[in-house]
NUDRENKOL-41110 format. One record per residue (C-alpha): residue number from 1; x, y, z. Coordinates in nm, 2 decimals. Layout:
// residues N
<num=NUM u=X v=Y w=Z>
...
***
This chain:
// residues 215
<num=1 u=-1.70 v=-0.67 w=-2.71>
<num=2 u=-1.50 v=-0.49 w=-2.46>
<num=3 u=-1.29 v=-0.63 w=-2.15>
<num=4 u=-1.54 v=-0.44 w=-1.97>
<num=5 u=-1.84 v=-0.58 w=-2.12>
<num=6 u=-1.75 v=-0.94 w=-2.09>
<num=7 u=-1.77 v=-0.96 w=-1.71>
<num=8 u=-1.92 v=-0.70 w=-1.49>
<num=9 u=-2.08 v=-0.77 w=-1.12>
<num=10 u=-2.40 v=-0.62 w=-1.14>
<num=11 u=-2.70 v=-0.61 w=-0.82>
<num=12 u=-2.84 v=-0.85 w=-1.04>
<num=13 u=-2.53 v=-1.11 w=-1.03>
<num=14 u=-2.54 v=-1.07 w=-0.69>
<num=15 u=-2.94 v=-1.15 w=-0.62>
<num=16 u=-2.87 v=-1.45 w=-0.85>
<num=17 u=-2.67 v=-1.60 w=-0.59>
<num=18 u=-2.97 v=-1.64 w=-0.33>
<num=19 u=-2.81 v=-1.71 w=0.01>
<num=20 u=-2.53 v=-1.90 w=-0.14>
<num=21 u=-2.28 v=-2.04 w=0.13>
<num=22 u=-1.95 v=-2.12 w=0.06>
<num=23 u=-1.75 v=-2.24 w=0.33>
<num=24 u=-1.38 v=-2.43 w=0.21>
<num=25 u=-1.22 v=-2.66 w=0.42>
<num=26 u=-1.06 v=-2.57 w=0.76>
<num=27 u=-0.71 v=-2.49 w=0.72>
<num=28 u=-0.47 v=-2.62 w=1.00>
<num=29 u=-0.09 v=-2.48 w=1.00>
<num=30 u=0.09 v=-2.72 w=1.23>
<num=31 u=0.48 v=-2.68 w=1.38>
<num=32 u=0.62 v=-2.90 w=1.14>
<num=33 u=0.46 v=-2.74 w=0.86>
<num=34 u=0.66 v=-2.42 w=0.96>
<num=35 u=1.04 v=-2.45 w=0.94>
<num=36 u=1.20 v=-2.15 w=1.11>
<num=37 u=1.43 v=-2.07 w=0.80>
<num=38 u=1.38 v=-2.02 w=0.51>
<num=39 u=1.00 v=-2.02 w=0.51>
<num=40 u=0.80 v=-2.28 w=0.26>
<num=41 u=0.48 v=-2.11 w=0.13>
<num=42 u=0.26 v=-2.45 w=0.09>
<num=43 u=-0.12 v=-2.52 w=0.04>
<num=44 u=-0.28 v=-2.65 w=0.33>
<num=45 u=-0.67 v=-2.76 w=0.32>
<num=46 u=-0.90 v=-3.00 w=0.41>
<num=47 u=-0.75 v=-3.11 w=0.79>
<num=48 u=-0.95 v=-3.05 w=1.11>
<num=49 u=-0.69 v=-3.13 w=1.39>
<num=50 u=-0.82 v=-3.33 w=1.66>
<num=51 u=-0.71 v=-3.10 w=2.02>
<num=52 u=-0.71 v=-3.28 w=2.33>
<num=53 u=-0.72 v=-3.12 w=2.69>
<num=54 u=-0.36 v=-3.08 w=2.75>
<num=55 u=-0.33 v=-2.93 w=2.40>
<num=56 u=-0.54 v=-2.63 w=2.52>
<num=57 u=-0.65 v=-2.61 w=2.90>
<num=58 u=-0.35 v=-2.42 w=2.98>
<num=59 u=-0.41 v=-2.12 w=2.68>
<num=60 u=-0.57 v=-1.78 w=2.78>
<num=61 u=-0.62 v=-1.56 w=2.48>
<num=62 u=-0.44 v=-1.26 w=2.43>
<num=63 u=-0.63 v=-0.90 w=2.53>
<num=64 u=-0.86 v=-0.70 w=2.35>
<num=65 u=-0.57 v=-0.43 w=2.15>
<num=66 u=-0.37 v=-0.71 w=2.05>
<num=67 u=-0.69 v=-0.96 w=1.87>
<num=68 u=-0.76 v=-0.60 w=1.70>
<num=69 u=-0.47 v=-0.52 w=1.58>
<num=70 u=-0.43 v=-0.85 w=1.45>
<num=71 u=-0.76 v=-0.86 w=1.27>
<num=72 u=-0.67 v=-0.51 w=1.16>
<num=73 u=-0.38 v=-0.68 w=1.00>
<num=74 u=-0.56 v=-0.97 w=0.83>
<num=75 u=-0.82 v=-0.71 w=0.66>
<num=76 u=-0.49 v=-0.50 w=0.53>
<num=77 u=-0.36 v=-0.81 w=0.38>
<num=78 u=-0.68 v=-0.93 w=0.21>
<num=79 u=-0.72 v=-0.58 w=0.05>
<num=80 u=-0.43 v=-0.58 w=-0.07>
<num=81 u=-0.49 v=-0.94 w=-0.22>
<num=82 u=-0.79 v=-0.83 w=-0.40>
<num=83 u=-0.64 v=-0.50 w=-0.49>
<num=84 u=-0.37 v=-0.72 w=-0.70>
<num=85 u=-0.58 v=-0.98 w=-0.82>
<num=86 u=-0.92 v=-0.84 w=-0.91>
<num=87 u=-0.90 v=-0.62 w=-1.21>
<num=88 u=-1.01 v=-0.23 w=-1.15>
<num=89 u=-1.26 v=-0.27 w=-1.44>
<num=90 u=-1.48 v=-0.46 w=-1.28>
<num=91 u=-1.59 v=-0.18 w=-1.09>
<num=92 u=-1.47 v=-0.37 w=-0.72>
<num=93 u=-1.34 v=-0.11 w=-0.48>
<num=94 u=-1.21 v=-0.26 w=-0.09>
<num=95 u=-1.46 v=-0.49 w=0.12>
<num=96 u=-1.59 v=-0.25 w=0.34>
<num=97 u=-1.53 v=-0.36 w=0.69>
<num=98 u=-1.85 v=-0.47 w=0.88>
<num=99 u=-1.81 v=-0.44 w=1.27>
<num=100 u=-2.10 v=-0.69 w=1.38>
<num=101 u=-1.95 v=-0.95 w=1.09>
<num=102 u=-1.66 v=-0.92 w=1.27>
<num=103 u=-1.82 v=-0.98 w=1.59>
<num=104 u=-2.00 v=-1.27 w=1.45>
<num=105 u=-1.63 v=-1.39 w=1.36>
<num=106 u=-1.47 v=-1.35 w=1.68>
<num=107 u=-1.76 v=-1.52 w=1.87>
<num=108 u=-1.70 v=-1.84 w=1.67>
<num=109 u=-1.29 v=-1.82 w=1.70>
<num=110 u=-1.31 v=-1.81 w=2.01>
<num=111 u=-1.59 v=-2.08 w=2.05>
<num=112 u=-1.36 v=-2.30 w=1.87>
<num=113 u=-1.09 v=-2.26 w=2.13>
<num=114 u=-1.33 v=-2.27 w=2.44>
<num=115 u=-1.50 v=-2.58 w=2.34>
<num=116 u=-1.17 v=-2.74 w=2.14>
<num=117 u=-1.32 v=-2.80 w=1.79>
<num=118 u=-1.22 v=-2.64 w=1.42>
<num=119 u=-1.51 v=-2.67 w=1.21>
<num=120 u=-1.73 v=-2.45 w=1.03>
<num=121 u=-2.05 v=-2.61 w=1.22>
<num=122 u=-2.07 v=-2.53 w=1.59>
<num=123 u=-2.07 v=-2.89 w=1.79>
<num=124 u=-2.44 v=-2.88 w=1.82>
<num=125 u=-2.49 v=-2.77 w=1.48>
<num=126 u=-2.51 v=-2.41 w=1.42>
<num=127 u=-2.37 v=-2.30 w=1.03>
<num=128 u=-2.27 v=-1.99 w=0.96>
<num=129 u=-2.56 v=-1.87 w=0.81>
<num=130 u=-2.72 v=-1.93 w=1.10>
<num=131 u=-2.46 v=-1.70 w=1.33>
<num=132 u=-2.52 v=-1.41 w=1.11>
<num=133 u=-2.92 v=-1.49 w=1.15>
<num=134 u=-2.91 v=-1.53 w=1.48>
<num=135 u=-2.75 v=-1.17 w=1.47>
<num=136 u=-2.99 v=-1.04 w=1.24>
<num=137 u=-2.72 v=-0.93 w=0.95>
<num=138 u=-2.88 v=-0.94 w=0.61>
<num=139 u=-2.72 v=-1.09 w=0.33>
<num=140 u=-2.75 v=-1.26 w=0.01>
<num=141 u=-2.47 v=-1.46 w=0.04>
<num=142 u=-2.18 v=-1.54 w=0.26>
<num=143 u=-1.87 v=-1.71 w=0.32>
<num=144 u=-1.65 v=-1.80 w=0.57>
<num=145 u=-1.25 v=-1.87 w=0.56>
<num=146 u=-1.10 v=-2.07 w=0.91>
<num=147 u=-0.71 v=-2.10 w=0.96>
<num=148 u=-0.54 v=-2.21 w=1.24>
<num=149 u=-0.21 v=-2.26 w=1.38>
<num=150 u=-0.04 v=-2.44 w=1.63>
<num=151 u=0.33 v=-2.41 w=1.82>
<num=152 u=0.58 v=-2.13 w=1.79>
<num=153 u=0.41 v=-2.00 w=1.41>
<num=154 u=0.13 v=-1.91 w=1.57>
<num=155 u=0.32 v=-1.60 w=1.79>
<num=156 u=0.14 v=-1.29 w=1.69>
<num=157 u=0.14 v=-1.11 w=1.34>
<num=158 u=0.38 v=-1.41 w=1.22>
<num=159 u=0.07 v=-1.68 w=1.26>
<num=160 u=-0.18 v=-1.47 w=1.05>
<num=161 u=0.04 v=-1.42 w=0.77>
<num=162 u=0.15 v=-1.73 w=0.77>
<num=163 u=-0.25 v=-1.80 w=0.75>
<num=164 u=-0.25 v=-1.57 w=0.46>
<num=165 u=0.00 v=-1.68 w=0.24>
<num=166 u=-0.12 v=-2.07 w=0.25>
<num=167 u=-0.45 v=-1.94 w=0.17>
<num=168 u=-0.30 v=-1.77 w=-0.13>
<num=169 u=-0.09 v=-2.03 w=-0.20>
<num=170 u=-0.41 v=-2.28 w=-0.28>
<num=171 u=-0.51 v=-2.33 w=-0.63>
<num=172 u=-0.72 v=-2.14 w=-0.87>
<num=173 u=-1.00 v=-2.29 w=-0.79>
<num=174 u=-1.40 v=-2.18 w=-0.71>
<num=175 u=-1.44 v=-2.29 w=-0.37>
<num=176 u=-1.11 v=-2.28 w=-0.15>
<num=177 u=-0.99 v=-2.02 w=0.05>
<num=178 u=-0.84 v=-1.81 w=-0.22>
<num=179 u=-1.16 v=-1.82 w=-0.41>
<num=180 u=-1.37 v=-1.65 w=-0.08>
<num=181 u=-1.10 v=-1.38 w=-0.05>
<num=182 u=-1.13 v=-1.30 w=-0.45>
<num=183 u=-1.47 v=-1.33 w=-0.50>
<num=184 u=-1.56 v=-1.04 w=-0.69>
<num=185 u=-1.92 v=-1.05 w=-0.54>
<num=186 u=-1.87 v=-0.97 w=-0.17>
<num=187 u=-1.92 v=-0.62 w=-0.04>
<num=188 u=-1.84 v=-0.65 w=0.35>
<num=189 u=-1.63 v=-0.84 w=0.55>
<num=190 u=-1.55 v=-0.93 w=0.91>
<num=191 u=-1.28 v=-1.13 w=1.06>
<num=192 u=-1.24 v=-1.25 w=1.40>
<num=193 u=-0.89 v=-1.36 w=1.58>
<num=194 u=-0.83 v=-1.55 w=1.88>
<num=195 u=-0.47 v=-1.58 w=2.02>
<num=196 u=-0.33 v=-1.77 w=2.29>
<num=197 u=0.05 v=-1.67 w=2.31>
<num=198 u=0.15 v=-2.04 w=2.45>
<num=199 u=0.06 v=-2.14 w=2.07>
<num=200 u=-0.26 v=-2.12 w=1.92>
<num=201 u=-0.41 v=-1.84 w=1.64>
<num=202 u=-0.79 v=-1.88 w=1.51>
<num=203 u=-0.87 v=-1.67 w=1.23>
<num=204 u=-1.22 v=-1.68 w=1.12>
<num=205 u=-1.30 v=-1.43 w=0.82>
<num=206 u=-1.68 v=-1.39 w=0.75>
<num=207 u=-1.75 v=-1.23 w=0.37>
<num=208 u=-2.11 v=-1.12 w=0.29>
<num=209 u=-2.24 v=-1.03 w=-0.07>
<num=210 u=-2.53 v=-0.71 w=0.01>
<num=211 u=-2.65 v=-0.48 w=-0.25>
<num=212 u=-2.45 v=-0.22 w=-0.11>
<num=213 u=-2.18 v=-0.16 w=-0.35>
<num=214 u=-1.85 v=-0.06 w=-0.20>
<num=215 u=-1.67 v=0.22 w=-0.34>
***
């Protein structure tokens, strides 16, 4: 049997999963976590910070060009990720970018920061799944990747790569941040930054699996 017989995504593969959710820990990148020179790449999962009115009543996020640009940025690097790590026979070509996913993501980053929670479940306890229903985006399954960081990492294009490489840096595992950005079965993808320049990046990413194939 073949390379190319042994594993290849199908529509099939893809039904099988049946509104699957996966949703990894939320991934916090504090100051200390960050030395200035030269930069540790580190794993960081499972820690939802607790952010206290002085931490974030004084931050105003950044304008419109510079949030896209900066999720412009996030969906270059996660390309390139998959373009490294997934092999080409599979059949896999880029995530194909899906403007109300992004949307979706964006609203909920900057939710987070309004209302001063991290957490993939809204305060009064709305999922995911239920943001992309509530916007009427059809899936079969989805995932969603949160990072944050805090203090002087956070400035600009340095806070989401920093985001990037400690979710690359995480194990080979199923169901961690690594794992949503490889996952051979998602065709679209949406990611949604909110960034307050006096120290504080949300990225949320939103992956869907759809039996649109990208090519």
């Amino acid at each position: 049997m073949s390379e190319s017989e042994r594993l290849r995504v199908t529509a099939e593969d893809i039904e099988a999963q049946g509104n699957r959710i996966t949703t990894p820990p939320v991934l916090t990148i504090r100051l200390e976590d960050v030395p200035d020179a030269p930069p540790i790449l580190a794993s960081r999962t499972g820690h939802t910070l607790l952010i206290t009115s002085e931490d974030v009543a004084a931050f105003e996020p950044a304008g419109e060009e510079v949030v896209s640009a900066l999720e412009q940025k996030v969906y270059q690097m996660v390309t390139e990720a998959r373009a490294a790590h997934i092999p080409k026979w599979m059949g896999r070509g880029p995530l194909l970018w899906h403007p109300a996913l992004a949307l979706v993501a964006r609203h909920h980053s900057a939710d987070m920061l309004n209302r001063r929670y991290v957490a993939h479940t809204t305060p009064n306890g709305i999922t995911v799944g239920q943001r992309l229903d509530r916007d009427h985006i059809s899936y079969l399954a989805c995932g969603e990747n949160i990072g944050v960081v805090y203090g002087p990492a956070s400035h600009g294009e340095r806070g989401v790569q920093e985001i990037h490489m400690a979710f690359m840096n995480q194990p080979r595992r199923l169901t961690n941040h690594r794992a949503n950005i490889l996952n051979p079965l998602w065709t679209h993808v949406g990611i949604g930054v909110v960034y307050a320049p006096e120290g504080q990046l949300i990225v949320t990413q939103n992956f869907i699996a759809t039996l649109t194939k990208p090519v």
